[in-house]
N, C-alpha and C positions, 0 to 999 in steps of 0.2 A: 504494500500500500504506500500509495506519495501521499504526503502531505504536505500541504502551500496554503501560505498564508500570505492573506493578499493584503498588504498592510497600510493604508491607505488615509489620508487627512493630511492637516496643515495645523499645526499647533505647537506650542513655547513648549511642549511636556513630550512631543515627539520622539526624540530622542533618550530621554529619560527610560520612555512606555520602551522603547527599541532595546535598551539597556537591561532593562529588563525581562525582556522576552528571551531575551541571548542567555543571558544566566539562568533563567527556567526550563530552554530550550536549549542548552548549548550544540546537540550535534546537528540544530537547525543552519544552514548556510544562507549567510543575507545576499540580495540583490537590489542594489541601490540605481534609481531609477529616477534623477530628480535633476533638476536645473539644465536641461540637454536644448540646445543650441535646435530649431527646427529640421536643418539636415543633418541630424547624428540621430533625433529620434528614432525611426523605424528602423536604422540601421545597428541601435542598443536594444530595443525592444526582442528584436528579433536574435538577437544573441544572448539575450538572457533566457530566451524560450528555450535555443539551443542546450544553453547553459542547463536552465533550472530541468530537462528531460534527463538529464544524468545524474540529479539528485534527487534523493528517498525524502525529501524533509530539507524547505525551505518558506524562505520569508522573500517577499516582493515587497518594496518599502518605495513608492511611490506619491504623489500629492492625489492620484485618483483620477485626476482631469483629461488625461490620453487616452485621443481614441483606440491606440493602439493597445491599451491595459484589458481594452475588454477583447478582442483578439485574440490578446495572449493566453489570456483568460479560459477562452473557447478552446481552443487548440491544443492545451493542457488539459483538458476538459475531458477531453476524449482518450486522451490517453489510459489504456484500459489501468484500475486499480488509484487514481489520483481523485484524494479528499482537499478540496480548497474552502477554506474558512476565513473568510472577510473581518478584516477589524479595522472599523473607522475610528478616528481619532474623534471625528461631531459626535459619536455616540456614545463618548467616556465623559464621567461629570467630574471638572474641574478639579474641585474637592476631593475627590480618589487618585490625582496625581499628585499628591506633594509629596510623597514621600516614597522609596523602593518597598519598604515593607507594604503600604496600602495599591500599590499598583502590583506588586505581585498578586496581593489577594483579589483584584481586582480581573486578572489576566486568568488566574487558575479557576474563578468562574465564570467566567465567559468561555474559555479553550473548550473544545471538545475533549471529553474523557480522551479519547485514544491517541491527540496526541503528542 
């Protein structure tokens, strides 16, 4: 089974939530997807696809906004035995990022059990 997580939003705690996912998740491998110049986009997009089919257990950490996220999306989609679980940063309250401890507990229930 793959799993990806499609990690997605724009927020000051960004990074923190990322920090945290790594250390919950460590043998998860991130894909960083963010500030790309319009002709590099499809040309990253498309090699993180590459990329992320030879990993069992990753993170997509993107703003959300490319068209090409949901694409990628599709296309991993189908690949037979691949669970992808969305986490927006609009749908975490403020108040459960200040600190590692509370975003842990905040990530461990939201994550699906398995992974």
């Amino acid at each position: 089974m793959r799993h990806i997580i499609n990690f997605i939003g724009i927020s000051l705690y960004k990074e923190t939530v990322l920090l945290a996912l790594t250390q919950l998740l460590p043998n998860f491998v991130v894909f960083r997807l963010e500030n790309l110049a319009p002709e590099q986009e499809a040309n990253e997009w498309r090699k993180v696809w590459l990329e992320s089919l030879q990993e069992d257990a990753c993170i997509l950490y993107s703003d959300g906004n490319s068209e090409h996220l949901s694409l990628l999306l599709d296309r991993l989609w189908r690949a037979p035995g691949t669970n992808i679980f969305t986490l927006d940063m609009a749908e975490l309250e403020e108040d459960d990022l200040t600190s590692l401890a509370s975003i842990n507990q905040v990530l461990k229930e939201l994550l699906p059990a398995d992974f």
